[in-house]
N, CA, C and O atoms as a GROMACS GRO file, in nm:
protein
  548
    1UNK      N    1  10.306  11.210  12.354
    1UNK     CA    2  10.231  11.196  12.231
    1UNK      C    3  10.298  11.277  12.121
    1UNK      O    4  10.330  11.396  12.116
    2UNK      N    5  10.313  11.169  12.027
    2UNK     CA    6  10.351  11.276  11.903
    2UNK      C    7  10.298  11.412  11.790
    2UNK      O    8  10.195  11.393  11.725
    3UNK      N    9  10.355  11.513  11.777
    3UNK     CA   10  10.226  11.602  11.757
    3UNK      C   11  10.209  11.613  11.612
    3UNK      O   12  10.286  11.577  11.523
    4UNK      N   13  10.078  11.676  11.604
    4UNK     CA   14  10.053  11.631  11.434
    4UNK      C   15  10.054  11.732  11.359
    4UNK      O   16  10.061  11.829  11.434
    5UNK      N   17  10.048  11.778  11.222
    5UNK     CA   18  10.013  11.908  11.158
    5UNK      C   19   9.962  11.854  11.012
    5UNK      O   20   9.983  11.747  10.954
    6UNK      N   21   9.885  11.970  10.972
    6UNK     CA   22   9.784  11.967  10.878
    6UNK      C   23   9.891  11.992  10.766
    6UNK      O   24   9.980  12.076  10.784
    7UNK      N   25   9.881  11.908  10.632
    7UNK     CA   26   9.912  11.946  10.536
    7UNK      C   27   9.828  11.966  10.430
    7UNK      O   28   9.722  11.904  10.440
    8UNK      N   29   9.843  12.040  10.322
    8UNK     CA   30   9.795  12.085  10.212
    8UNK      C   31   9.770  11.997  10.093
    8UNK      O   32   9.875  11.997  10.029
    9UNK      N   33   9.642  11.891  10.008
    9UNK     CA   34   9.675  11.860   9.918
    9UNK      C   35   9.690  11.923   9.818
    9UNK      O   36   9.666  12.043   9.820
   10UNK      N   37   9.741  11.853   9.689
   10UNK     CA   38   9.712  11.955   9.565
   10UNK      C   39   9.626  11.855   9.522
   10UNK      O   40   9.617  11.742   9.571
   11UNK      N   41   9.536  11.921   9.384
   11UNK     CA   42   9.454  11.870   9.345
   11UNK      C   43   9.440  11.728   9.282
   11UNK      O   44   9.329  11.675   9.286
   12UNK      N   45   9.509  11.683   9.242
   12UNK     CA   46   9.563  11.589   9.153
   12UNK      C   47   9.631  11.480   9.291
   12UNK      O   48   9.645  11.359   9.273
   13UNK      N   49   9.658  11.532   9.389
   13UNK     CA   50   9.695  11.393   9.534
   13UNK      C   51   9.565  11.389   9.601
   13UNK      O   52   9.550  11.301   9.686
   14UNK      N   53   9.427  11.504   9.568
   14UNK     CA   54   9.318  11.496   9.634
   14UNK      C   55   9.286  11.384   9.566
   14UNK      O   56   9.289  11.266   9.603
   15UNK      N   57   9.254  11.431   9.465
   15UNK     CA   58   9.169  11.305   9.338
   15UNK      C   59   9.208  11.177   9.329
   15UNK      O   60   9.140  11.087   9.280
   16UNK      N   61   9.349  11.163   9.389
   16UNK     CA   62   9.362  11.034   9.343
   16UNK      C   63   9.391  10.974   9.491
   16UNK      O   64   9.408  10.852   9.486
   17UNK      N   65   9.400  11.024   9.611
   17UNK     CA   66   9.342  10.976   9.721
   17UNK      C   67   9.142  10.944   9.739
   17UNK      O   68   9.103  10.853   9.813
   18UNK      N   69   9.066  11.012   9.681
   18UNK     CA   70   8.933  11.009   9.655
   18UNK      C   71   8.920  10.869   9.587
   18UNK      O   72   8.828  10.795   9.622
   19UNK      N   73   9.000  10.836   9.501
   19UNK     CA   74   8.968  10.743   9.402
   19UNK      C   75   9.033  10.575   9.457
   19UNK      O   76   9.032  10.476   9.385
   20UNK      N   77   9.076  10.579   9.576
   20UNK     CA   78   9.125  10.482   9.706
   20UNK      C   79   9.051  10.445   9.758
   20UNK      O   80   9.062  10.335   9.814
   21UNK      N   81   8.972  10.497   9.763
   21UNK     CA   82   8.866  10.462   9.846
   21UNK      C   83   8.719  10.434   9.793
   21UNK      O   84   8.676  10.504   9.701
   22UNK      N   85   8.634  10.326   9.854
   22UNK     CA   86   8.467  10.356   9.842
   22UNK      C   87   8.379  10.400   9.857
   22UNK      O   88   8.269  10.408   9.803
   23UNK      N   89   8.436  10.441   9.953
   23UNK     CA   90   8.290  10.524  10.031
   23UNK      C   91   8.311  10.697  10.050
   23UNK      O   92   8.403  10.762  10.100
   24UNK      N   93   8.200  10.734   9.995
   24UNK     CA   94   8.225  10.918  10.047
   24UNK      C   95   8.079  10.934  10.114
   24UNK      O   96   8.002  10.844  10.145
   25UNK      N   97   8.063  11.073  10.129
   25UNK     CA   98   7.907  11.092  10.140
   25UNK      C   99   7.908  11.260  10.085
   25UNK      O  100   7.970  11.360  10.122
   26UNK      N  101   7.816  11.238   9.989
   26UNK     CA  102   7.756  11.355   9.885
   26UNK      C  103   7.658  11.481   9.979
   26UNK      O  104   7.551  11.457  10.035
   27UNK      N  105   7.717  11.592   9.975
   27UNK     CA  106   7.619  11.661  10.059
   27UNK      C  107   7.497  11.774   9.955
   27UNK      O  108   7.558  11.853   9.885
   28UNK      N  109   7.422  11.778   9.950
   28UNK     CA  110   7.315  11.860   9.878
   28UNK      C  111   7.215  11.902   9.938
   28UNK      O  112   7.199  11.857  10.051
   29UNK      N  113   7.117  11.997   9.886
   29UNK     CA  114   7.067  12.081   9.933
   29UNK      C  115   6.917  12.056   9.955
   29UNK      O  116   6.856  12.064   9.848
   30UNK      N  117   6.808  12.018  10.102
   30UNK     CA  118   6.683  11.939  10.029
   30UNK      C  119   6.611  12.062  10.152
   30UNK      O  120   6.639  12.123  10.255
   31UNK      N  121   6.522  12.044  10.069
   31UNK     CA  122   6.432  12.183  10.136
   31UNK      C  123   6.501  12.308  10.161
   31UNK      O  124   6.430  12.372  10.239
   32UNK      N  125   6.612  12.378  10.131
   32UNK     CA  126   6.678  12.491  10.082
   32UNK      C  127   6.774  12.454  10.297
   32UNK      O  128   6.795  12.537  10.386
   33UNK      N  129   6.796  12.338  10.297
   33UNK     CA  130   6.869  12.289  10.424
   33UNK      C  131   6.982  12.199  10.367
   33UNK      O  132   6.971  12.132  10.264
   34UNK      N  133   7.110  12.206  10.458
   34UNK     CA  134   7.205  12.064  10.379
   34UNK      C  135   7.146  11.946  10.444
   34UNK      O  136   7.089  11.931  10.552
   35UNK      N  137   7.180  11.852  10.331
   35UNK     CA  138   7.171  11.668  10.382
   35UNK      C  139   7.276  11.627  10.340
   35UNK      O  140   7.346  11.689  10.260
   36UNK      N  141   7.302  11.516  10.389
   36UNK     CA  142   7.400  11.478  10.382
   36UNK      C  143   7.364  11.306  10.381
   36UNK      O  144   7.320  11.253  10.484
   37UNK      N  145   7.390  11.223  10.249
   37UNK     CA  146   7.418  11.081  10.233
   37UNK      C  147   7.533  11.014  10.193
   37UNK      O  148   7.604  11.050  10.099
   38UNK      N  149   7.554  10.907  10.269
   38UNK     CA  150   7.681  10.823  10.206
   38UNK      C  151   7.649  10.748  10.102
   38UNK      O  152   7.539  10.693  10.092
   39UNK      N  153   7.759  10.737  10.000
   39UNK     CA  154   7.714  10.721   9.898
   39UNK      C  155   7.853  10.637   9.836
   39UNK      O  156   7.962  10.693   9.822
   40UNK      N  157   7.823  10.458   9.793
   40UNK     CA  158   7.986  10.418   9.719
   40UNK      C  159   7.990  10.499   9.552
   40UNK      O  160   7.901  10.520   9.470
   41UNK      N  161   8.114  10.524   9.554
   41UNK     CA  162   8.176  10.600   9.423
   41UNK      C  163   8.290  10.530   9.344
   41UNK      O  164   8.348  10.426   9.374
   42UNK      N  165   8.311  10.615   9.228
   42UNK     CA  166   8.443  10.592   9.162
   42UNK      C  167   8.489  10.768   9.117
   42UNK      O  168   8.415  10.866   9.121
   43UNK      N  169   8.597  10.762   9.086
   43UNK     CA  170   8.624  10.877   9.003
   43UNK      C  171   8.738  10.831   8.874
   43UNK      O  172   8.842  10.768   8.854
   44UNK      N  173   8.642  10.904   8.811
   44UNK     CA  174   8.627  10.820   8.632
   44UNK      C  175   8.621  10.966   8.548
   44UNK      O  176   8.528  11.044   8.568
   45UNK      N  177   8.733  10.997   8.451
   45UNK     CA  178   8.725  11.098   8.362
   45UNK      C  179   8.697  11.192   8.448
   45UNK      O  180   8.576  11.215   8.454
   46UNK      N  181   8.775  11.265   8.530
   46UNK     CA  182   8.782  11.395   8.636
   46UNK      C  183   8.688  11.392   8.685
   46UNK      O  184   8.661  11.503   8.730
   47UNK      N  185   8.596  11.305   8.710
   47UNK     CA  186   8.480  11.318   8.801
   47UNK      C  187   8.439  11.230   8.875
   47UNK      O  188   8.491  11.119   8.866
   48UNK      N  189   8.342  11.249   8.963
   48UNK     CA  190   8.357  11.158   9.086
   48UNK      C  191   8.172  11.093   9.047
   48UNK      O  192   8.075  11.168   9.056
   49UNK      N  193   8.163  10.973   9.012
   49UNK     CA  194   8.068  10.902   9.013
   49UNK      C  195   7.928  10.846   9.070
   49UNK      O  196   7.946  10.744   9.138
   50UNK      N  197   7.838  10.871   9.065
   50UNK     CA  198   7.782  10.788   9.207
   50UNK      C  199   7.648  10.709   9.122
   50UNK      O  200   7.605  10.762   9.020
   51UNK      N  201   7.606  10.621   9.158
   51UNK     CA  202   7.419  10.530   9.128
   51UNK      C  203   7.341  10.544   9.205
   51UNK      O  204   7.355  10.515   9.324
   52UNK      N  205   7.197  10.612   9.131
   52UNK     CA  206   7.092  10.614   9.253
   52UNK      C  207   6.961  10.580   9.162
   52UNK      O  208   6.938  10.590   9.041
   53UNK      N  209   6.895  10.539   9.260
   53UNK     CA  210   6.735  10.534   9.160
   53UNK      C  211   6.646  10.635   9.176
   53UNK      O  212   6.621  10.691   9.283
   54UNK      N  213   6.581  10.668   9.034
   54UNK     CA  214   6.505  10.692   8.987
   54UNK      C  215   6.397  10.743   9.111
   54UNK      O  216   6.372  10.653   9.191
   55UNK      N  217   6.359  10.814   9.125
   55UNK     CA  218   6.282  10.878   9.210
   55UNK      C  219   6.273  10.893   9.348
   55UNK      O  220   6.185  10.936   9.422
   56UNK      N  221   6.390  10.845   9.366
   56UNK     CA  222   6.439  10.870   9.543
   56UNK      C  223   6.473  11.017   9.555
   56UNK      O  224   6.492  11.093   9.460
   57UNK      N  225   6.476  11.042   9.658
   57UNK     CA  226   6.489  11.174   9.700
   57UNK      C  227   6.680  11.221   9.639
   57UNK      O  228   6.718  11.332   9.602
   58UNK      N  229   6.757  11.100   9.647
   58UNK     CA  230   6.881  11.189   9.612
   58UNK      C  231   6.868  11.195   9.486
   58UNK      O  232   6.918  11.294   9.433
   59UNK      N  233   6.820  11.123   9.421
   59UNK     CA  234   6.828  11.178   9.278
   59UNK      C  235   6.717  11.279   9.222
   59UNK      O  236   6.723  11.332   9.111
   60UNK      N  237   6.616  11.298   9.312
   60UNK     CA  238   6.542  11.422   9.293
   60UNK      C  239   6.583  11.583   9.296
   60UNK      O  240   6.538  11.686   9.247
   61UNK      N  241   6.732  11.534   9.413
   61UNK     CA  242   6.797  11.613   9.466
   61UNK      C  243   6.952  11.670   9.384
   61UNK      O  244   7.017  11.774   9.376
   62UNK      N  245   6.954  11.587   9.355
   62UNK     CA  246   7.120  11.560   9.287
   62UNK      C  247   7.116  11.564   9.150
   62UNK      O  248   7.203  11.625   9.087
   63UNK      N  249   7.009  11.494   9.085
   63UNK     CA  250   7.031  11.424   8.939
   63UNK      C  251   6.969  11.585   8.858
   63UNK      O  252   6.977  11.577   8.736
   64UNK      N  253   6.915  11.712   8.905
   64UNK     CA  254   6.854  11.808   8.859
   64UNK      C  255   6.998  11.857   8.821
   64UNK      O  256   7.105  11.832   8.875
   65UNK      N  257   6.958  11.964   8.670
   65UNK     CA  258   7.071  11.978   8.592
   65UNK      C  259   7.139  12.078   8.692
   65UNK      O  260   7.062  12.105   8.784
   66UNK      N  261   7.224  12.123   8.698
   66UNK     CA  262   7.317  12.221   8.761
   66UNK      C  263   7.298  12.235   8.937
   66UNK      O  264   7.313  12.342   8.996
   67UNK      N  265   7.270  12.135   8.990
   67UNK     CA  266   7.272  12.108   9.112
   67UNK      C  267   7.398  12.092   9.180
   67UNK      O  268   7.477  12.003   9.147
   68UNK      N  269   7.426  12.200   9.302
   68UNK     CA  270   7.543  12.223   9.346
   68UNK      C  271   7.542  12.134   9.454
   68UNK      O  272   7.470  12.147   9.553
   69UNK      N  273   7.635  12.030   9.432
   69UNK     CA  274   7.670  11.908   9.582
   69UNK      C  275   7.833  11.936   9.631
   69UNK      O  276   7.915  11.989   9.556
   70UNK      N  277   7.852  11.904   9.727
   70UNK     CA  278   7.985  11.846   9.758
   70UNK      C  279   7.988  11.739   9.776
   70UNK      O  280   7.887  11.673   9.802
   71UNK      N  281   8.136  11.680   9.765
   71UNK     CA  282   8.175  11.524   9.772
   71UNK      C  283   8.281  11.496   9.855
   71UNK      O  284   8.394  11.524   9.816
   72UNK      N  285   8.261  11.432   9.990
   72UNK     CA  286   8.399  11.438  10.112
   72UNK      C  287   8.390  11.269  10.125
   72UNK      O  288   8.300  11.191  10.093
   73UNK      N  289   8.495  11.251  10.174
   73UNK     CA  290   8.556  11.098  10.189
   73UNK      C  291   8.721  11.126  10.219
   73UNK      O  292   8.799  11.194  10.152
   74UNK      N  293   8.746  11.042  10.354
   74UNK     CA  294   8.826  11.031  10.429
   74UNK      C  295   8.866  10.913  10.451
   74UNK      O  296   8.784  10.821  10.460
   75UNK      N  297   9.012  10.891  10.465
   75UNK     CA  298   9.040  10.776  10.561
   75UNK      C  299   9.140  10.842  10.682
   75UNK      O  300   9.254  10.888  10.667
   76UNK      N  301   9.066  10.833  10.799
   76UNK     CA  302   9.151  10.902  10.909
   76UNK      C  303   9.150  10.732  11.000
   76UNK      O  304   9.074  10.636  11.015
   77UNK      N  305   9.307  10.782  11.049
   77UNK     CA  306   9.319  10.650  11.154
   77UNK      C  307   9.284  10.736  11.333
   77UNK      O  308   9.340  10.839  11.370
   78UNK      N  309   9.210  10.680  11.392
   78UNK     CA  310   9.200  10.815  11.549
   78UNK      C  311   9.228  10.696  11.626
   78UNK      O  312   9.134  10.674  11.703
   79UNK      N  313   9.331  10.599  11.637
   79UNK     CA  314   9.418  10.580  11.708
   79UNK      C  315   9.528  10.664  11.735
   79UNK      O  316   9.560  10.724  11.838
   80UNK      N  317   9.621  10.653  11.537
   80UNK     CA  318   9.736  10.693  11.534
   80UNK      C  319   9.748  10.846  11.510
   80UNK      O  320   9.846  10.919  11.527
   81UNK      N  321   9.567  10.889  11.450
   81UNK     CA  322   9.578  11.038  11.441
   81UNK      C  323   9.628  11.131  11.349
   81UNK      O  324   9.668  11.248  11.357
   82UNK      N  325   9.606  11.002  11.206
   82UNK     CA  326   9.669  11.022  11.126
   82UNK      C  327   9.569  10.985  11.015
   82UNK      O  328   9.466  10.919  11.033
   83UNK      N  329   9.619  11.045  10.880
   83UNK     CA  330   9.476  11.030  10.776
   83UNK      C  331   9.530  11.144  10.695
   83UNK      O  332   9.628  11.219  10.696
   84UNK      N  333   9.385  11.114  10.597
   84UNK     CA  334   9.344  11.240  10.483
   84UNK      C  335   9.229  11.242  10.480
   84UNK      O  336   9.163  11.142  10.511
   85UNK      N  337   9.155  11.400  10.428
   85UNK     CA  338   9.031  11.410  10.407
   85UNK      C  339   9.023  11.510  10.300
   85UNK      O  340   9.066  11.625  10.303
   86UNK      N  341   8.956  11.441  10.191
   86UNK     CA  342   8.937  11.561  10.051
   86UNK      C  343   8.761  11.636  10.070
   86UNK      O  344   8.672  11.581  10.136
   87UNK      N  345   8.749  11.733  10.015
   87UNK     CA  346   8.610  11.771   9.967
   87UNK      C  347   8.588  11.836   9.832
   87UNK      O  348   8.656  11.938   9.816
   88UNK      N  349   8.511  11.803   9.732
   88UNK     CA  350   8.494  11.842   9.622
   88UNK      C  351   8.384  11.888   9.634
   88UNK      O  352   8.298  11.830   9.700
   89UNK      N  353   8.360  12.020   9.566
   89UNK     CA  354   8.220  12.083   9.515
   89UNK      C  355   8.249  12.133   9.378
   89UNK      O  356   8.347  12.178   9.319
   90UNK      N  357   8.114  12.106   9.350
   90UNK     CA  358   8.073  12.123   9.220
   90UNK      C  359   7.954  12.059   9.165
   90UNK      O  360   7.888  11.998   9.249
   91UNK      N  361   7.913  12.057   9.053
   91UNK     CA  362   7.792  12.034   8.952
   91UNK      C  363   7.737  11.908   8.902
   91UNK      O  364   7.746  11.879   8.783
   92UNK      N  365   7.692  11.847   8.969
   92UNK     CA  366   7.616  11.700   8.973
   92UNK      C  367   7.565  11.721   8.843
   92UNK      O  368   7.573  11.834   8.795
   93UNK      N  369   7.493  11.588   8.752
   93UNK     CA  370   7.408  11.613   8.675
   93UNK      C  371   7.425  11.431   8.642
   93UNK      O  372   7.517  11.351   8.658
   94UNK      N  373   7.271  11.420   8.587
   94UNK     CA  374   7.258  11.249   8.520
   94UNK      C  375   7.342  11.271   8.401
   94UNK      O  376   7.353  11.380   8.345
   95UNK      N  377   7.417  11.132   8.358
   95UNK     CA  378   7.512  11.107   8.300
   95UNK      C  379   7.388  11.071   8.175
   95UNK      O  380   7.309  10.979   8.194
   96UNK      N  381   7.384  11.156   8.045
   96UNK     CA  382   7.286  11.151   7.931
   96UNK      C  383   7.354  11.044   7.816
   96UNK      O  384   7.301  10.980   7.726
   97UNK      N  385   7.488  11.053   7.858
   97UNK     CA  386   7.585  10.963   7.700
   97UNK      C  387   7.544  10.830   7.774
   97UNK      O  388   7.563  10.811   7.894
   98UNK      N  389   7.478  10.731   7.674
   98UNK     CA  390   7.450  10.559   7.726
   98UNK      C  391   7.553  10.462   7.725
   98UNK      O  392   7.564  10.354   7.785
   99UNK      N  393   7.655  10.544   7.612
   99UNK     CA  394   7.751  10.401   7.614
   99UNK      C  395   7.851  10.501   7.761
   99UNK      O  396   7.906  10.425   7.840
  100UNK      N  397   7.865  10.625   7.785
  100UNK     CA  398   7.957  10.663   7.869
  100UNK      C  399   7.862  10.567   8.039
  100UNK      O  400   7.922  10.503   8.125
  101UNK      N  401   7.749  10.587   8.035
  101UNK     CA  402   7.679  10.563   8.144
  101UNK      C  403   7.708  10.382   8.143
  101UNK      O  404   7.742  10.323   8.246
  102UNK      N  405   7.693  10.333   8.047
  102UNK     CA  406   7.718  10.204   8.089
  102UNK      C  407   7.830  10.158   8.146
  102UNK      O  408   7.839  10.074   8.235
  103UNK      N  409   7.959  10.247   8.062
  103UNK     CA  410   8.078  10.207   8.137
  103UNK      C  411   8.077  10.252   8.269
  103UNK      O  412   8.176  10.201   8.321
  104UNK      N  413   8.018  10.319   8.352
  104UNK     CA  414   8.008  10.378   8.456
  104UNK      C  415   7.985  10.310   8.543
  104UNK      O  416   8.028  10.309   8.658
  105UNK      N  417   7.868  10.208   8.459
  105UNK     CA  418   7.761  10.136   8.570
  105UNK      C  419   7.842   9.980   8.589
  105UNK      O  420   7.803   9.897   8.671
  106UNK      N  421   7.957   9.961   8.501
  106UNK     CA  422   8.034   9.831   8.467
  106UNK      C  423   8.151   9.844   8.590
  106UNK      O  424   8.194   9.753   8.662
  107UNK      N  425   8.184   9.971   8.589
  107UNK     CA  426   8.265   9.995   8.705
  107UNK      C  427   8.205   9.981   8.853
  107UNK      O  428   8.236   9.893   8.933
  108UNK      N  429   8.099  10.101   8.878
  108UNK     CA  430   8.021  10.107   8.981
  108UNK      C  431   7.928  10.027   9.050
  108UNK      O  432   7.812  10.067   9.056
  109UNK      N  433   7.970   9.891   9.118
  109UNK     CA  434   7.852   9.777   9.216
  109UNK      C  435   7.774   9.863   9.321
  109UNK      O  436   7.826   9.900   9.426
  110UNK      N  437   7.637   9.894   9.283
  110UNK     CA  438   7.585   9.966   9.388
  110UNK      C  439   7.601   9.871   9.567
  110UNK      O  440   7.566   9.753   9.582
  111UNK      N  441   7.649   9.943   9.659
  111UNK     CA  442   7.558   9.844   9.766
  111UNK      C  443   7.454   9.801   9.834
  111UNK      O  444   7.440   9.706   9.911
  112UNK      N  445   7.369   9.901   9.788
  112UNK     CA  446   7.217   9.895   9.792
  112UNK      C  447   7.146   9.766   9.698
  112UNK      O  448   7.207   9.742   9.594
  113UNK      N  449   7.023   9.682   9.726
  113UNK     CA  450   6.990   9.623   9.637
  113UNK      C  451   6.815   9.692   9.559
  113UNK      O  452   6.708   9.739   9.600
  114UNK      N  453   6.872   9.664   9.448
  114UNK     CA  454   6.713   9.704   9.368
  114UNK      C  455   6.788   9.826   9.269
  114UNK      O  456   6.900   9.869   9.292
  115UNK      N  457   6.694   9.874   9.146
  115UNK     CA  458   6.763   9.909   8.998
  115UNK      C  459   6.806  10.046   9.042
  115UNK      O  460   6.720  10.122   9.086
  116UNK      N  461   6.938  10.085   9.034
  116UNK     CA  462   7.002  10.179   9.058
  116UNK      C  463   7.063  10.232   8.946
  116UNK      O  464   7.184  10.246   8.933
  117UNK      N  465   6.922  10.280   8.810
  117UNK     CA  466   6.954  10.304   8.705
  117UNK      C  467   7.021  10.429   8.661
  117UNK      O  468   7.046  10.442   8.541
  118UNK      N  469   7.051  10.519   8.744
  118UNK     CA  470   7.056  10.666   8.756
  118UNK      C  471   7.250  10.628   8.786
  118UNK      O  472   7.311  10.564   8.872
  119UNK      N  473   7.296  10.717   8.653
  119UNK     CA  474   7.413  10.758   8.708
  119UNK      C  475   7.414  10.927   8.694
  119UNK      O  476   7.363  10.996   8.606
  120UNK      N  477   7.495  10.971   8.825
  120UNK     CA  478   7.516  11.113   8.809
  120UNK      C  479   7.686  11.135   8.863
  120UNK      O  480   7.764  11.069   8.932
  121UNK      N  481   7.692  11.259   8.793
  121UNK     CA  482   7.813  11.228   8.748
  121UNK      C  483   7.866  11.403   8.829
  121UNK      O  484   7.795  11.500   8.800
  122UNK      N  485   7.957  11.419   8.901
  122UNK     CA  486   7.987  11.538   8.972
  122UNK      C  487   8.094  11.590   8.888
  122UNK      O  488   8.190  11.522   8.851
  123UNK      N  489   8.070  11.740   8.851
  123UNK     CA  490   8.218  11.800   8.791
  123UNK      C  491   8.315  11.862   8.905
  123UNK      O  492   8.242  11.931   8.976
  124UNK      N  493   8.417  11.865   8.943
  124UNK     CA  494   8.472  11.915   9.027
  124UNK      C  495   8.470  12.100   8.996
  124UNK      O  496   8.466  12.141   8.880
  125UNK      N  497   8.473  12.167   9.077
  125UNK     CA  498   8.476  12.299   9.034
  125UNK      C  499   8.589  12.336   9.149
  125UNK      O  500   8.703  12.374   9.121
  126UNK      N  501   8.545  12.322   9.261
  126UNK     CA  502   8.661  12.308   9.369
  126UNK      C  503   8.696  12.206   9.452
  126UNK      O  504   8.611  12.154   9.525
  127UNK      N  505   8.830  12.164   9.451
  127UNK     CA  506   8.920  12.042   9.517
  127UNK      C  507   8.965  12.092   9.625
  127UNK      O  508   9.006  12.204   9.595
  128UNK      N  509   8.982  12.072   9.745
  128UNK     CA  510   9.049  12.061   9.891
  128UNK      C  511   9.072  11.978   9.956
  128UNK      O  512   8.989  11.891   9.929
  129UNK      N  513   9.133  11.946  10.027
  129UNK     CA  514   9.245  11.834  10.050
  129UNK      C  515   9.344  11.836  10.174
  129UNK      O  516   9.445  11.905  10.158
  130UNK      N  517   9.329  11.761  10.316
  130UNK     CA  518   9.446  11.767  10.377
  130UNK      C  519   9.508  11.608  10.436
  130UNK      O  520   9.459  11.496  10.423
  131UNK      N  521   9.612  11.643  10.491
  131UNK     CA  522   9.680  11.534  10.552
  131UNK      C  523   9.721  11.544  10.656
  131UNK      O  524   9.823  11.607  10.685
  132UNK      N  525   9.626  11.466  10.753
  132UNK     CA  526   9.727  11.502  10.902
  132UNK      C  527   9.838  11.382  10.928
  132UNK      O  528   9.828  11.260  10.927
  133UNK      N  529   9.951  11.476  10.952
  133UNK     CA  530  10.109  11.387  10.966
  133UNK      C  531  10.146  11.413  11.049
  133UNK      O  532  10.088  11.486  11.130
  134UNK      N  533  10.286  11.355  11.066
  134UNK     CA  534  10.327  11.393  11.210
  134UNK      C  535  10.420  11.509  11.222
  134UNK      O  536  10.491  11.515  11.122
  135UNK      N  537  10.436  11.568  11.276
  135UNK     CA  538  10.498  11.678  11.276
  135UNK      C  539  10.648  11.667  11.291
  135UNK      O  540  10.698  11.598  11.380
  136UNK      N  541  10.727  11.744  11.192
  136UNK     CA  542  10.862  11.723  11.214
  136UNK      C  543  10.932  11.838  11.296
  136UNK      O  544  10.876  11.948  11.299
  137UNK      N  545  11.050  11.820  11.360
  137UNK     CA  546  11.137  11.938  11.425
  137UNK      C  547  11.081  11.944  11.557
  137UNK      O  548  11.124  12.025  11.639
   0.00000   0.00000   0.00000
């Protein structure tokens, strides 16, 4: 078997591996415990995107102003044992600009059905990032 080792992203190969993909899952804080939902995204103007409705628990959870989430999404292959996995934390908040929120929502097809009027919008504060490859030498 070939052996593997962890590499380092930088921020800017995190983000734009994040932005490859659809699917992450947003972790936040509900009853002072983590949860954790998957959630489809974009990352749009340094930040990572997401739609929820209006009085569901993640946006009860998430959409509150200065609410600290993380944001992880991976594509690992566990055949070949090979992949990346980023995590972002930082500062959720509902997206208040209407024409910024619409473009948001023009990008973003929820996969859920029913009004997923709520965009919130994550600031990155910290990026991390690896790549498992194969090991050389």
């Amino acid at each position: 078997m070939t052996s593997r080792a962890l590499r380092d992203l930088s921020e800017r190969d995190a983000l734009r591996l994040l932005a490859g993909v659809p699917l992450g899952r947003i972790v936040f804080t509900r009853h002072a415990l983590p949860a954790v939902r998957p959630v489809n995204h974009i990352v749009a103007d340094g930040r990572i995107v997401i739609r929820s409705s209006s009085g569901t628990m993640l946006s009860a959870e998430v959409a509150s102003p200065g609410a600290v989430v993380a944001f992880e999404a991976d594509d690992l292959d566990t055949d070949l044992r090979l992949g990346w996995s980023v995590i972002v934390t930082g500062l959720a908040g509902v997206v208040e600009d209407p024409d910024q929120a619409a473009r948001y929502k023009a990008r973003l097809r929820p996969w859920l059905v029913g009004d997923m009027d709520q965009v919130i919008a994550i600031r990155p504060e910290i990026i991390t990032g690896f790549e498992l490859v194969r090991a050389t030498g």
